[in-house]
C-alpha positions in Angstrom: 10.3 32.7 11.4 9.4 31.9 8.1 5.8 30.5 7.2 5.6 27.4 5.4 2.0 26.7 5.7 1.7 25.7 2.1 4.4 24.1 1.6 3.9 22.1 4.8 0.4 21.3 3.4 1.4 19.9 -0.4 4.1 18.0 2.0 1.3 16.2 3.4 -0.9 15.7 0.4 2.0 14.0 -1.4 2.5 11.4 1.5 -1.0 10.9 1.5 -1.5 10.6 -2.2 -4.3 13.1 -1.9 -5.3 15.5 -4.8 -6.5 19.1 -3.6 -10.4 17.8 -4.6 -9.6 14.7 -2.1 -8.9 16.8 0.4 -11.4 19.3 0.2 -13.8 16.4 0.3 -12.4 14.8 3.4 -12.0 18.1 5.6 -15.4 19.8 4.2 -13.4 22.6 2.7 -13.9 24.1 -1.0 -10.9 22.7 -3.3 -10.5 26.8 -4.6 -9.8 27.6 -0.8 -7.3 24.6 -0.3 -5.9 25.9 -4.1 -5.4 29.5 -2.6 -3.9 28.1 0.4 -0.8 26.3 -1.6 -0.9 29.5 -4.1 -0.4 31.8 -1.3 -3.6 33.4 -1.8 -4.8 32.9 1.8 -3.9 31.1 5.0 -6.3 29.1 6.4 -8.5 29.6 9.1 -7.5 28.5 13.0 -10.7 26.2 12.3 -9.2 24.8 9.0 -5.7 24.1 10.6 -7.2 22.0 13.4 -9.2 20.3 10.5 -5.7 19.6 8.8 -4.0 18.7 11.9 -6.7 16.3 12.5 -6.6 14.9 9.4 -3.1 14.4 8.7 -2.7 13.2 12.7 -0.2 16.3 13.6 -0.1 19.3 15.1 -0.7 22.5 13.9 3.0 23.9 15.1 4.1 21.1 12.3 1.7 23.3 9.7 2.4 26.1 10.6 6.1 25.4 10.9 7.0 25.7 14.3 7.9 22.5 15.2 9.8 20.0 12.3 8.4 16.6 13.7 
């Protein structure tokens, strides 16, 4: 299975308009760790994907790319 978490994230930005500092701001996560993230640096945290899945209002199977809905 391939992992698409960053591309799943920028995804998600885009619909939302949201620059990596807007982000950041609205999760309470540094902008360098959510610029690692889509610069395959690092993966988030299970704690930072429930924050994202939160956020966006989806699952973390859609971030982490094992569900495509």
């Amino acid at each position: 299975m391939k992992i698409v978490v960053a591309e799943r994230i920028k995804e998600l930005m885009q619909e939302e308009g949201l620059t990596q500092s807007a982000l950041a701001s609205k999760i309470g996560i540094k902008q360098n760790t959510i610029s690692a993230w889509l610069l395959h640096k690092k993966e988030p945290s299970i704690r930072s994907l429930w924050l994202l899945a939160d956020y966006f209002d989806t699952s973390v199977d859609y971030i982490i790319g094992r569900k495509d809905f």
